[in-house]
N, C-alpha and C positions, 0 to 999 in steps of 0.2 A: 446447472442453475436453471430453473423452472421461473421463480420469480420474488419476489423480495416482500417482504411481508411488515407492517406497520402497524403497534400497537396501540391501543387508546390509555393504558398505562402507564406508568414509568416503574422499574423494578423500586420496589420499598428497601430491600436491603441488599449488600454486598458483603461481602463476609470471605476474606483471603487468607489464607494459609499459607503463605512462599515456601516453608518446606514440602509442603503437598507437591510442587510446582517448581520445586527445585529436583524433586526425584522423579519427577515426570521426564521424557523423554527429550533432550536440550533442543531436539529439531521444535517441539514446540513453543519454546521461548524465542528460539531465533525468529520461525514465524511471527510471532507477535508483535515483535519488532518492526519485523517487514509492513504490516497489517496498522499498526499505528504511524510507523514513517507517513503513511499516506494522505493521515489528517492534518500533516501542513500542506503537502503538494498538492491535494485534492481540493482542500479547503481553503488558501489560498486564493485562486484560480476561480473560484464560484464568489469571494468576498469582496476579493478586487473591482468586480465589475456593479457595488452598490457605491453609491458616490455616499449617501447619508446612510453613515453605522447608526445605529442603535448601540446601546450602553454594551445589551447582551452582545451583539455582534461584535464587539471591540473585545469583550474577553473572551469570546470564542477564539480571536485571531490570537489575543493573548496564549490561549492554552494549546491552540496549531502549533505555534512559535516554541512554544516550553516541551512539547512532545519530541520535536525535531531537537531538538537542542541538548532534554535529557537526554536523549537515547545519542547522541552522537560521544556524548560524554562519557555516559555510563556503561555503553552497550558492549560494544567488545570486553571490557573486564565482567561483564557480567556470566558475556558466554564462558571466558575462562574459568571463569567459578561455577559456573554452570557445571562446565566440563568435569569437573573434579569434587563434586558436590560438598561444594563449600559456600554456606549461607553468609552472605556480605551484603554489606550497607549497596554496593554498584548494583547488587543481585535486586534488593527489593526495590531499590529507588526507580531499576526498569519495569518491575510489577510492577508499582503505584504507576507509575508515567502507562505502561498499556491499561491498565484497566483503568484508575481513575480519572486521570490528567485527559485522557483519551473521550472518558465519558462527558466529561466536562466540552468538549468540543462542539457534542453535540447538542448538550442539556442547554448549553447558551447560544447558539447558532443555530438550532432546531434545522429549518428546509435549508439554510442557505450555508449548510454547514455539511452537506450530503458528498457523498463520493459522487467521483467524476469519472476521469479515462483510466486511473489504475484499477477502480474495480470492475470498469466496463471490459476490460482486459480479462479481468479475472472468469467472471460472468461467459465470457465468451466461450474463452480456452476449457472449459467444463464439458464444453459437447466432442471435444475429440478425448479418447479414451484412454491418450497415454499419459494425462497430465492428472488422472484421479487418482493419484498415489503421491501428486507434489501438494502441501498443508494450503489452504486458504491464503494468508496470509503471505507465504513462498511466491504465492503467484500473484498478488497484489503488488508485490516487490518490482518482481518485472513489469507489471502493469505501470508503475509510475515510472521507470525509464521510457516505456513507450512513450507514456504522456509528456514525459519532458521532449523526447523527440519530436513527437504533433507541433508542443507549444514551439518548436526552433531553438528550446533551450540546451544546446548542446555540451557547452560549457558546462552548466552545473551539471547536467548528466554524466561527465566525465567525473567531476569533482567529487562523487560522490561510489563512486564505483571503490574506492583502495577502503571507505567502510565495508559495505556490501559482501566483499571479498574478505574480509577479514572475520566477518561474523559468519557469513557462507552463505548467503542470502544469491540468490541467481542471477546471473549477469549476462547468459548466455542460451538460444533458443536449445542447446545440447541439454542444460540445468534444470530445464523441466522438459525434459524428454519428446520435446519437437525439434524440427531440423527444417533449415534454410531450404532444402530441394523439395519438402513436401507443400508442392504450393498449393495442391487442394486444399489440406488443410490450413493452410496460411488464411487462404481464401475464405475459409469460413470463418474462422476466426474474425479475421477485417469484417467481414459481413455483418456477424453476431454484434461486434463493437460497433456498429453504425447503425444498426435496428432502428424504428420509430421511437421505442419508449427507451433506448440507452439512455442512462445519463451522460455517455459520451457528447452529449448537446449540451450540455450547459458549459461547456467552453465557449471563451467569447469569439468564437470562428466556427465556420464551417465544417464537418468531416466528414470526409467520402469514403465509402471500402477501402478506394485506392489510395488516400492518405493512411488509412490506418495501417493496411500492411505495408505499404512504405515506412512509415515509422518503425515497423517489427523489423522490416530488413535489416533498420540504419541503426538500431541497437545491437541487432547482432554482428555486426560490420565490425561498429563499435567496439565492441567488446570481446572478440573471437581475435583481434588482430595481434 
């Protein structure tokens, strides 16, 4: 990750084909999964802290809420049908929820509707070379465990982990191919997520290197146990 790029546009059209995307490779759908879970927990986290919504900002929270909710619903039967390439109502209802329901997030939410710690996660983990073979959104996945760990949310972090696992989304610093003794790279990692222009700041606290690899430990802790 180099740096994130903002258009004066909006795309004119969208145009989906879920068979195209049903015979695409299911690691890809699961990512997307991963990749949209994060517009409630990112989005959230950044909306909480305006006291007066705007109409849009209310349906933005609206449509965080409707992403997390399809997909909790629909997601695991969709990989199943994924798996076996069989196009079902679970199959596209997760397309529309990643790609529209998702866009929606932002289209009504615009700045205050932006990723937070899970993609700051993501964004990071790019500069060590073992994790450029795990998809985008794979690593966003872990990205919002960590951020639930930052926010002290431990509970839903647990809560959340028997989907994760079921869809195959990574739970563990093994799953995307880092490891708890490589503390250099921990370290850079912490580092990269704490940057000046992270969006890891727009949480309503503080974060230090040393909080953020702390977080990375107490997910894998977590979740290796």
């Amino acid at each position: 990750h180099v740096d994130s790029l903002s258009f004066p546009k909006a795309t004119n059209l969208v145009v989906i084909e879920p068979e195209i995307i049903l015979n695409s490779p299911v690691e890809y759908t699961i990512a997307g999964i991963g990749d949209t879970l994060a517009k409630w927990y990112e989005g959230v986290s950044r909306l909480n802290q305006i006291q007066t919504q705007t109409i849009p900002m209310q349906l933005s929270f609206e449509m965080m809420h409707k992403c997390r909710e399809f997909l909790f619903e629909f997601g695991e039967q969709s990989i199943k049908d994924a798996q076996i390439g069989k196009l079902t109502d679970a199959f596209i209802n997760v397309i529309d929820t990643n790609i529209a329901v998702a866009g929606l997030v932002g289209g009504f939410g615009s700045i205050f509707a932006k990723s937070v710690g899970a993609h700051a996660f993501f964004n990071a983990a790019t500069a060590i070379p073992g994790t450029n073979t795990i998809l985008h959104g794979s690593l966003v996945a872990f990205g919002i465990l960590v951020q639930l760990a930052l926010e002290k949310k431990t509970d839903e972090l647990v809560s959340i982990l028997p989907f994760y696992r079921k869809i195959g989304l990574p739970t563990t610093l093994q799953d995307i191919h880092l490891d708890d003794s490589n503390t250099e790279a921990l370290r850079l990692i912490a580092a990269k997520m704490t940057s000046e222009r992270s969006r890891i700041h727009s949480l309503p606290f503080k974060v230090t290197a040393d909080d953020a690899l702390s977080a990375i430990l107490t997910v894998n802790r977590l979740t290796s146990s």
